[in-house]
N, C-alpha and C positions, 0 to 999 in steps of 0.2 A: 527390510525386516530381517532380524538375524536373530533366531534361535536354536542356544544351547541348551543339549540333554546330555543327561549321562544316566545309565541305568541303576536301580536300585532291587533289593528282591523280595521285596512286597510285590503281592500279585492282587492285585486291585482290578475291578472293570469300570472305573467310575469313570465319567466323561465332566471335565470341567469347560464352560465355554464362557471365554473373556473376548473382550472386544482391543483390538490394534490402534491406535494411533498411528500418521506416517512418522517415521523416526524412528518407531518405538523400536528397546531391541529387547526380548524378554530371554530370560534363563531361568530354567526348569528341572527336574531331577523326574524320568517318568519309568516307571516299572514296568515289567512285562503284564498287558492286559489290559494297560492303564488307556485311556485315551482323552487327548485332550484338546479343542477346538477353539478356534478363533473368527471373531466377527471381524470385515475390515470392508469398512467404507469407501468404495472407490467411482472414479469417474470415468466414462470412455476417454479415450485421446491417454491417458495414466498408463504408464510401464509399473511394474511391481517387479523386483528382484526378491527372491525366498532362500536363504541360507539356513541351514538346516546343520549345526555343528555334531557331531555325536563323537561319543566318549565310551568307549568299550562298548557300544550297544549297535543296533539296527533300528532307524526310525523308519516307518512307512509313513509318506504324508501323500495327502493329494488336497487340488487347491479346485474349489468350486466356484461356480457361477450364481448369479440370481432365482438362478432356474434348477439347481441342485446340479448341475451338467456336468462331469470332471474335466477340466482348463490343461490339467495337467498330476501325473500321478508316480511318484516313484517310490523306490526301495531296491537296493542295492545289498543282495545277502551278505557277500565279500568283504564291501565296505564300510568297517565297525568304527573306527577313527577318522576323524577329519570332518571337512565343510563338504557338504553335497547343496548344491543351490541350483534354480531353476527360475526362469522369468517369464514375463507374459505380458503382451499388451493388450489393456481392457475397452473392450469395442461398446458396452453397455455399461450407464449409470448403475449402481444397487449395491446391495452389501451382499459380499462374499465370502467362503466360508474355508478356513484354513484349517485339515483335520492331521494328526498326528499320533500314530499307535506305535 
């Protein structure tokens, strides 16, 4: 999964939640406030790699379990440019939930 942001300056708090396909790679434009969430279908024994591009901005994402549990959670104040990416091998069938503010 490979998602690009770049900041915009509408200050929105709406949460949109779309669902992932494997492959898929989405780009997006998200403003401060904004939040936006993703469904993805996975199986135990399945790796996931999450790239997370950002473009003049700071994304916070964290990546959820079946069970709401956080897998894994970052945000790097510093790091306003470039690919931040993080993986995970999934131990339980279910759909999971990729959140990005």
């Amino acid at each position: 999964i490979v998602l690009g942001f770049g900041q915009t300056h509408e200050n929105k708090t709406t949460t949109e939640i779309s669902t992932l396909e494997f492959g898929q790679v989405v780009e997006r434009e998200i403003s401060g406030g904004q939040r936006q969430a993703f469904k993805i279908k996975l199986n135990a024994g399945q790796f996931i790699k999450i790239e997370v591009e950002q473009n003049n901005c700071d994304i916070m994402l964290s990546f959820q379990n079946p069970e709401k549990t956080n897998i894994f959670e970052f945000k790097n104040e510093i790091f306003r440019n470039g690919v931040e990416s993080q993986g995970a091998a999934i131990e339980a069938d279910g759909e999971y939930e990729l959140r990005l503010s």
